[in-house]
C-alpha positions as CSV (number, residue, x, y, z in Angstrom):
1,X,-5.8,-12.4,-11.1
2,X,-9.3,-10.8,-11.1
3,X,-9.3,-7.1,-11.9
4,X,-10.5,-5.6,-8.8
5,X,-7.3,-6.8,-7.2
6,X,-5.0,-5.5,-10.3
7,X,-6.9,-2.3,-9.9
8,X,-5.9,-2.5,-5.8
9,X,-2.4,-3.2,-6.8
10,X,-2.4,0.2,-8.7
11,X,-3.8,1.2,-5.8
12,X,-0.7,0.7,-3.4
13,X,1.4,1.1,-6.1
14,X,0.2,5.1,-6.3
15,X,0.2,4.9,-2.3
16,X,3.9,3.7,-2.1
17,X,5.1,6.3,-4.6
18,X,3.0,8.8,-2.5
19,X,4.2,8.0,0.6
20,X,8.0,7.8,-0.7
21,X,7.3,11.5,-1.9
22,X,6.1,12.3,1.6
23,X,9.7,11.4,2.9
24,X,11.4,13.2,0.0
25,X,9.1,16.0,0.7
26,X,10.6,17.5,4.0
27,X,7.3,17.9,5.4
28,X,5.9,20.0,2.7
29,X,8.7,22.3,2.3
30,X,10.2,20.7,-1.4
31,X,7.4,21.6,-4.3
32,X,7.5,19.2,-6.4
33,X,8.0,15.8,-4.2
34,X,5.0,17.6,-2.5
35,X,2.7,18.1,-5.2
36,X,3.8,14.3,-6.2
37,X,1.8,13.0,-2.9
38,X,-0.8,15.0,-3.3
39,X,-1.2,13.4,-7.1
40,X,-0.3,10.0,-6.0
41,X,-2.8,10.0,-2.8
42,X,-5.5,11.1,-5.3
43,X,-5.3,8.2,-7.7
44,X,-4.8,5.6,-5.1
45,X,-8.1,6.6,-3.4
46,X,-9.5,7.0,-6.6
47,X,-8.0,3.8,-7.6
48,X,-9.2,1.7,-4.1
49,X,-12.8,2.6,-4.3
50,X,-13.3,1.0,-7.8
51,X,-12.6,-2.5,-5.8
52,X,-15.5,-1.3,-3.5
53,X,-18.0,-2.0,-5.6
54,X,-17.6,-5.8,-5.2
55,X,-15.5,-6.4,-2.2
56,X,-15.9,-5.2,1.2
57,X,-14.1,-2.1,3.0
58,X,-12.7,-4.0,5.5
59,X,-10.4,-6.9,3.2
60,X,-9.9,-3.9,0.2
61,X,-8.4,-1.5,3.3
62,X,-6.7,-4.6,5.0
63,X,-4.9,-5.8,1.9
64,X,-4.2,-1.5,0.4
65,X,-3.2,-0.7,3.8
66,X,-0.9,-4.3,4.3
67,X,0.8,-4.1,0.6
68,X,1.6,-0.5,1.2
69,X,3.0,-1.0,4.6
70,X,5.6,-3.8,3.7
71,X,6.5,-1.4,0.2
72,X,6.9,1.5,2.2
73,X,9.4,-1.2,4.5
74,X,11.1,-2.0,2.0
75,X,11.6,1.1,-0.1
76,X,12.7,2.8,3.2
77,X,15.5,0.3,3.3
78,X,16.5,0.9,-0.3
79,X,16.4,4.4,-1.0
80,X,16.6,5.8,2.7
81,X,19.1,3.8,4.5
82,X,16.4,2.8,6.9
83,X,17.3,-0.4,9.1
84,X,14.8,-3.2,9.9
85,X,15.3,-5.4,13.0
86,X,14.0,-8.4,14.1
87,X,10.9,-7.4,15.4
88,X,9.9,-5.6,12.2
89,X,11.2,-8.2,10.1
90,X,8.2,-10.5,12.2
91,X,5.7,-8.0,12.0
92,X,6.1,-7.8,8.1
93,X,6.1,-11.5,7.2
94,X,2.9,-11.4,9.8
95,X,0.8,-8.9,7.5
96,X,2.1,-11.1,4.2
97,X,0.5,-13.7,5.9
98,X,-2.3,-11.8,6.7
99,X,-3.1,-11.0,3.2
100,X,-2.2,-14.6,1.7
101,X,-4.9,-15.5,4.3
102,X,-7.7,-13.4,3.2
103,X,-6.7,-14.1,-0.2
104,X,-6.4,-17.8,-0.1
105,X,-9.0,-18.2,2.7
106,X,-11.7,-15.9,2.7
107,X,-14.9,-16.2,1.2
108,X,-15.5,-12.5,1.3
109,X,-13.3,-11.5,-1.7
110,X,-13.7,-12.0,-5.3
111,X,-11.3,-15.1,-6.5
């Protein structure tokens, strides 16, 4: 795997464990689950522009923003109890396939 995608895997990696701190966080009002998304926010953006430099915005944001979304899925199901039907059971296996498409597919990312 090229290292502009490990480095975007870091990068939803920080985003996941950001946006599971958010939840822990009770909008804002626990201090250090708080200050843990504000630390985990800052590497991954620091983290996703480093795959900038030699892919475009739109397939470095698709796959960040994909990744974290089916994490964040299943993470919410783990840790929080939170119950996925059907429907977003669909719309999850459609962004993995999203993503294995640009990957597999596209001539617009590094391989």
């Amino acid at each position: 795997m090229p290292t502009p995608y490990l480095i975007l895997l870091a990068a939803v990696a920080a985003e996941t464990i950001g946006t599971s701190a958010l939840q822990a966080s009770q909008q804002f009002t626990r201090l250090w689950p708080s200050l843990l998304v504000v630390l985990a926010y800052s590497v991954s953006f620091y983290l996703l522009s480093i795959p900038l430099k030699v892919m475009p915005v739109g397939i470095v944001y698709a796959i960040w923003s994909g990744l974290g979304i089916v994490f964040i899925a299943l993470i919410g199901f783990v840790l929080f109890g939170q119950r996925l039907d059907l429907p977003a059971l669909l719309g999850l296996t459609m962004i993995v396939g999203g993503i294995a498409v640009i990957h597999l597919f596209s001539g617009a990312n590094p391989h």
